[in-house]
PARO-284634 format. One record per residue (C-alpha): x, y, z; residue in one letter. Coordinates in steps of 0.5 Angstrom, whole numbers, plus 500, padded with zeros to 3 digits. Layout:
<recs>
XYZA...
</recs>
This chain:
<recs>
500500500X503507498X502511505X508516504X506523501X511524497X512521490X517519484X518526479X522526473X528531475X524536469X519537474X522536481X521545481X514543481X513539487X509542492X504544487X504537484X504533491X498538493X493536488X494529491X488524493X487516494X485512489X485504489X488500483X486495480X489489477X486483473X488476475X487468473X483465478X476462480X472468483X466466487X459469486X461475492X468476489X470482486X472481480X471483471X465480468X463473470X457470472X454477478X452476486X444476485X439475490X435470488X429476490X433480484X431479477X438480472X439488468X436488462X438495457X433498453X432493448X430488453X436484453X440481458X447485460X453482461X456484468X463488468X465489475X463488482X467490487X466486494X468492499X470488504X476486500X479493499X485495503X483502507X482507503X479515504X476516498X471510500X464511505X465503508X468497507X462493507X457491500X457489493X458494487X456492480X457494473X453492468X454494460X450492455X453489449X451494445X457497446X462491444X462494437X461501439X461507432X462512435X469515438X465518445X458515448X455520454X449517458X446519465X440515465X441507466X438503460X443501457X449500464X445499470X449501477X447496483X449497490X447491495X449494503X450486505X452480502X448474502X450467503X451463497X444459498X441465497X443467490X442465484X446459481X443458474X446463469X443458463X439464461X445468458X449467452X456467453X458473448X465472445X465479443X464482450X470488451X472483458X474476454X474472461X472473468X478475471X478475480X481483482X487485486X487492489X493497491X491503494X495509491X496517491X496520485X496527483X491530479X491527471X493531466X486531462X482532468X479540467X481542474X489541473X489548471X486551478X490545482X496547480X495555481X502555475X505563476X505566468X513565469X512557470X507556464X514559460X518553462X521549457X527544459X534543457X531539452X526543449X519540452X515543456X510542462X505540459X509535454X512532460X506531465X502528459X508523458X507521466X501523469X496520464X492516469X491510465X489503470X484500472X481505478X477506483X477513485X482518484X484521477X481520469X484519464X481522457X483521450X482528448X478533453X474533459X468533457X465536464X469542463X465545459X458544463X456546470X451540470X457536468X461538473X457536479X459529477X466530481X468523483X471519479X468512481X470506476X475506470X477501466X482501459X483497454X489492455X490487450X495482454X488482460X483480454X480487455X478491449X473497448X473499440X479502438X484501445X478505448X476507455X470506459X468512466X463512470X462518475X458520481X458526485X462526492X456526497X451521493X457517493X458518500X451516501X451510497X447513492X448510486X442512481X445518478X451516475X455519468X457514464X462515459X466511453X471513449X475510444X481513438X
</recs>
């Protein structure tokens, strides 16, 4: 676990450190792994936790979707950014997205993704175990189900997030630097602070622009609640080396509401 405050700079931005260091805030990194999770596990796709009392999600075209993550509470190392370390969050993604057309999909109604928190874990008898109703989808952007280890870390805000600019409070001096070999601030934060891992919290990663800059609305969704990026060596693949975000806004995270939630995907 990455306890201390302080974290490895490139030597071109040791000048910077105190600003970089301020914006710091906790995140958990995720890591895919071969194993057999169980029904309560955390873990990417697979057969979900569900309640005998619940029915499976469905997306807008009344078919079933498939589960992208869950994400057991109780097994993730102690981490300021999370409300309790009990309860089971779930993702789930409709397959219409396993071949997405467009280069970014916004949604903030859950038809097509559907967020579920369970506050307690039910024991084994009480879930359902026959999942025969799903049809295995070899085009789903999580090839296998993969059980998750988590690490948590100290990140300092990410170079496409909108808020760098105000976190950081650079002087007009300071946006003027270049260094020996001729790069400037921007070009090295970008080399080095992309924040592209799997995550719970912390900072986002965007192709292009945040989307949230430019609207009020928008950006009431301040908390970066999921990511997950393309990995070809994980089996985990969205579009064009794609990302996927879903965003909630601090106190309704904080309350465990999970009702309004902004789903982004992009891909290149």
């Amino acid at each position: 676990m990455q306890t201390n405050k302080s974290i490895y700079l490139p030597e071109e931005l040791e000048t910077f450190r105190n600003k970089i260091e301020s914006s710091m805030i906790s995140s958990l990194w995720m890591t895919p792994a071969k194993g057999r999770p169980s029904l309560s596990d955390s873990k990417f796709a697979g057969y979900p936790y569900l309640p005998k009392s619940h029915l499976h999600p469905k997306d807008a075209n009344g078919e079933y979707m498939p589960l992208l993550a869950q994400i057991n509470f109780a097994q993730l190392p102690y981490c300021s950014t999370f409300p309790k370390r009990k309860g089971l969050l779930q993702f789930f993604l409709s397959s219409q997205f396993n071949k997405p057309s467009e280069k970014r999909m916004e949604l903030l109604f859950q038809q097509d993704y559907k967020i579920r928190y369970f506050p307690e874990i039910l024991d084994e008898s009480q879930l359902v175990q026959d999942f025969s109703y799903l049809t295995i989808d070899s085009e789903f952007l999580i090839q296998n189900e993969m059980k998750l280890e988590f690490c948590q870390k100290l990140e300092p805000v990410s170079a496409s997030d909108y808020r760098r600019e105000n976190l950081l409070q650079f002087t007009q001096l300071e946006n003027e630097f270049m260094s020996n070999d001729g790069r400037t601030f921007e070009e090295i934060y970008f080399e080095n602070f992309l924040a592209a891992e799997h995550k719970l919290g912390g900072y986002p990663y965007f192709l292009e622009y945040d989307t949230r800059k430019d609207s009020a609305f928008l950006k009431k969704f301040d908390t970066l609640l999921f990511q997950i990026v393309s990995n070809d060596a994980q089996g985990i693949m969205y579009g064009d080396s794609g990302i996927i975000k879903f965003f909630i806004n601090q106190n309704d995270f904080k309350d465990l509401d999970f009702s309004k939630v902004y789903f982004i995907a992009e891909q290149f």
